[in-house]
C-alpha positions in Angstrom: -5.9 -0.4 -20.4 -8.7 -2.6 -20.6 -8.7 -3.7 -24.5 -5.2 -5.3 -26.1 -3.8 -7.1 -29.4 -3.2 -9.9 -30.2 0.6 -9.4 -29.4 3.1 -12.0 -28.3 5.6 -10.6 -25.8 9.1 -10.7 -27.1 11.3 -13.0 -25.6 13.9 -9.8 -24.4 10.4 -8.3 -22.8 10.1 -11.7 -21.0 13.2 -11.7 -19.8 13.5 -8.1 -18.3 10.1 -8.7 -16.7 11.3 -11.6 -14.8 14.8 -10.1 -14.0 12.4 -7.4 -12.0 10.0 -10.1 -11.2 12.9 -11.6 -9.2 14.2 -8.6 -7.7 11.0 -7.4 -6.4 9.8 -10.8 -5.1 13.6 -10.8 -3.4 13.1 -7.3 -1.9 9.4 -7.2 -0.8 9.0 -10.8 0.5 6.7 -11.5 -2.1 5.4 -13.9 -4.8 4.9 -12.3 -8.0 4.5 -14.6 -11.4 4.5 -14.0 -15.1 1.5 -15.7 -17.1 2.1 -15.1 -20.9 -0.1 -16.3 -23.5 -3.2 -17.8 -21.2 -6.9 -16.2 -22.6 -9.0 -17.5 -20.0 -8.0 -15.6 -17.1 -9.9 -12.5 -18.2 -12.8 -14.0 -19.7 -15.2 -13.9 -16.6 -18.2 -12.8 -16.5 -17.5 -10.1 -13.7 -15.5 -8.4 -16.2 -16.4 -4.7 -15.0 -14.3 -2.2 -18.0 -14.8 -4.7 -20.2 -11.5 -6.5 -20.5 -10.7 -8.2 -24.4 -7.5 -9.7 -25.6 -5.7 -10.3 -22.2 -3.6 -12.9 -22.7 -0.3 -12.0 -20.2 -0.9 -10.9 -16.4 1.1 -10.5 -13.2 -0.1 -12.8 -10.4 0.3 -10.6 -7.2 0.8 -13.2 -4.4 2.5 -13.5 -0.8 2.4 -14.2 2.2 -0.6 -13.5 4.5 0.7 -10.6 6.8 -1.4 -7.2 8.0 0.9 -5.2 5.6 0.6 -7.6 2.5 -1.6 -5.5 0.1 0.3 -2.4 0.9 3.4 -4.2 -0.4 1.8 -6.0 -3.3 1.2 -2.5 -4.0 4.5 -0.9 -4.2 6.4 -3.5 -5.5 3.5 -4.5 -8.2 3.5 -0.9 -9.1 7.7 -1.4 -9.8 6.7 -4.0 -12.5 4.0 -2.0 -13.8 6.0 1.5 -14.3 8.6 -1.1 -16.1 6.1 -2.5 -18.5 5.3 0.7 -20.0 8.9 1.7 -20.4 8.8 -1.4 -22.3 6.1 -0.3 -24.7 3.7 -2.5 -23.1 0.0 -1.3 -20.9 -1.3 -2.8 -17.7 -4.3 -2.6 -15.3 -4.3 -4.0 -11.9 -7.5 -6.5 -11.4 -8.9 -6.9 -8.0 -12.1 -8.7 -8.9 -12.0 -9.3 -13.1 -10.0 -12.4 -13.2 -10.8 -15.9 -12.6 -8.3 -18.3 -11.2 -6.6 -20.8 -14.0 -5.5 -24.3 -12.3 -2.1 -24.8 -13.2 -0.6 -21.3 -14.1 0.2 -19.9 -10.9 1.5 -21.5 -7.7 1.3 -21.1 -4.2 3.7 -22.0 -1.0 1.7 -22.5 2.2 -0.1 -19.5 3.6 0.3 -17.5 0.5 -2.4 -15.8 -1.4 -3.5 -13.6 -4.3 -3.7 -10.4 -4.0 -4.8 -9.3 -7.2 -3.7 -9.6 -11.1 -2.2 -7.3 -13.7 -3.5 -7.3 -16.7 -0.2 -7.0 -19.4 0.3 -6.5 -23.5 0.1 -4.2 -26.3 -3.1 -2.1 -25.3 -5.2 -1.2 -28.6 -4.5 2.5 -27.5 -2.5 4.5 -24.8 -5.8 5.0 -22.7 -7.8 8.2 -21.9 -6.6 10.5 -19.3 -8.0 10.3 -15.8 -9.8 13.0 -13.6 -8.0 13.5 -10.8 -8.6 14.6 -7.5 -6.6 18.0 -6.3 -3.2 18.5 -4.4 -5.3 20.2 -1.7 -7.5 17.2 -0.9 -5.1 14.3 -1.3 -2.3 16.4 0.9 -1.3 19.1 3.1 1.8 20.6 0.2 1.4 24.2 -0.4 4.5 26.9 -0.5 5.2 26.3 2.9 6.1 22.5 2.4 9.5 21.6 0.5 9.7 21.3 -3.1 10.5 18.0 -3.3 7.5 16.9 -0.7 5.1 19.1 -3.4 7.1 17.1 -6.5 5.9 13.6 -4.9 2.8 14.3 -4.0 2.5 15.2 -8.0 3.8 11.9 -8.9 1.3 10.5 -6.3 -1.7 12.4 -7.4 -0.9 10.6 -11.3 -1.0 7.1 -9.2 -3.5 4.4 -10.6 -6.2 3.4 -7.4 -9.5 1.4 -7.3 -11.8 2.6 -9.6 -9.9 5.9 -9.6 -11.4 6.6 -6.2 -7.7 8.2 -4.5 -8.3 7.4 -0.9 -5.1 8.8 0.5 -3.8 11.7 2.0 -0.2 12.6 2.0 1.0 15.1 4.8 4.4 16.6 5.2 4.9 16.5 9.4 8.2 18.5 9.8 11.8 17.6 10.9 12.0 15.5 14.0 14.3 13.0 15.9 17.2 12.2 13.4 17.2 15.2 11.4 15.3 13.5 8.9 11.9 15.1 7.3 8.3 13.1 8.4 5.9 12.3 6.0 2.6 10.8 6.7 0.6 8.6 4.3 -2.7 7.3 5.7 -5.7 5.4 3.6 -9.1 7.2 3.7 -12.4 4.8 3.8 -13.7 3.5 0.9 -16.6 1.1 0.2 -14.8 -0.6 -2.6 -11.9 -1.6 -0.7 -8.5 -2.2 -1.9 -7.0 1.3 -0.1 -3.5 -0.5 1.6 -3.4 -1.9 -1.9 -3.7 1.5 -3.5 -1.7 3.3 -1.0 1.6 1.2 -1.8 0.7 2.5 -5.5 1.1 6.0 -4.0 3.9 5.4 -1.7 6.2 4.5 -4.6 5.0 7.1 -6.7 5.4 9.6 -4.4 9.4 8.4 -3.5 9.6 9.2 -7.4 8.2 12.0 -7.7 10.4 13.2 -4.4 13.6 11.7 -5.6 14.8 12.5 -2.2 15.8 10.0 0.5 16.0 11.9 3.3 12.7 11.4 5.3 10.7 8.3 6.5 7.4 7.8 6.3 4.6 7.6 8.9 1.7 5.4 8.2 -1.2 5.9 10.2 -4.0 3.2 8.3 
């Protein structure tokens, strides 16, 4: 969701958002923050989907580290599932955003990732082509039901310009009696695929609701 209202967030909203905003920062070694009520973030002249009435946003920071954008993925994607459970709509920003001195801050060798755009959205959105099971994975009758569920969940994930540049295989049972499943980024021009594929990764575990198997990543 591109377009919002003009919409304070309720205090109670505030709060559950920086409960998870904790937890998640806690968890995945990140540095997530809350901006509320700040219009000038989204006002740049790169805004590509036209962005109007953004006021609240996620800052999506960390530490630099090879596996940074995959986790700003994942853990981002948390906050984002929670703000629609809260009535509220979101789009992640890689480029749209400009950087406002004084509401965000950053420990030494951290950086942005990216922002989420958060608030009331003027409507629910349009529906999304997606691409099909067959070309984002390997699941088919012969694969467990619960590796075909996730891949579901994963095939509904937000990614880059809707570009899905993922594939999900199921790999089989090995060492440790636990189930193998692969999740590897495909090339894109745009970029932004380890950020994408921690999107897919957590919808996928979702979707799976299972917690016996580990995941191979091959990037």
């Amino acid at each position: 969701m591109r377009r919002y209202k003009d919409t304070p967030l309720p205090a109670d909203v505030i709060e559950t958002l920086l409960q998870k905003i904790s937890e998640v920062n806690a968890e995945g070694g990140l540095h997530i923050q809350l901006v509320t009520d700040e219009p000038k973030a989204f006002k740049s002249i790169l805004n590509y989907g036209t962005f109007s009435g953004v006021t609240n946003y996620f800052v999506v920071a960390g530490q630099k580290a090879d596996d940074l954008d995959e986790r700003a993925g994942y853990y981002g994607e948390q906050l984002v599932l929670l703000a629609q459970q809260l009535g509220l709509n979101t789009c992640w920003a890689g480029l749209t955003y400009q950087k406002v001195a004084g509401t965000y801050a950053l420990n030494e060798g951290e950086k942005i990732v990216c922002y989420i755009a958060l608030g009331y959205g003027e409507t629910q959105g349009t529906e999304r082509k997606h691409k099909s099971i067959r070309e984002i994975s390997n699941a088919s009758d012969l694969t467990p039901k619960w590796f075909n569920k996730g891949v579901e969940a994963a095939q509904l994930a937000p990614t880059a310009v809707n570009q899905q540049k993922f594939y999900i295989e199921y790999v089989g049972i090995k060492e440790g009696n636990k189930h193998k499943v692969s999740a590897k980024s495909t090339f894109s021009m745009m970029g932004y695929t380890q950020l994408d594929l921690g999107i897919v990764k957590l919808h996928f575990e979702i979707g799976a609701g299972v917690e016996n198997f580990e995941w191979i990543t091959n990037n």
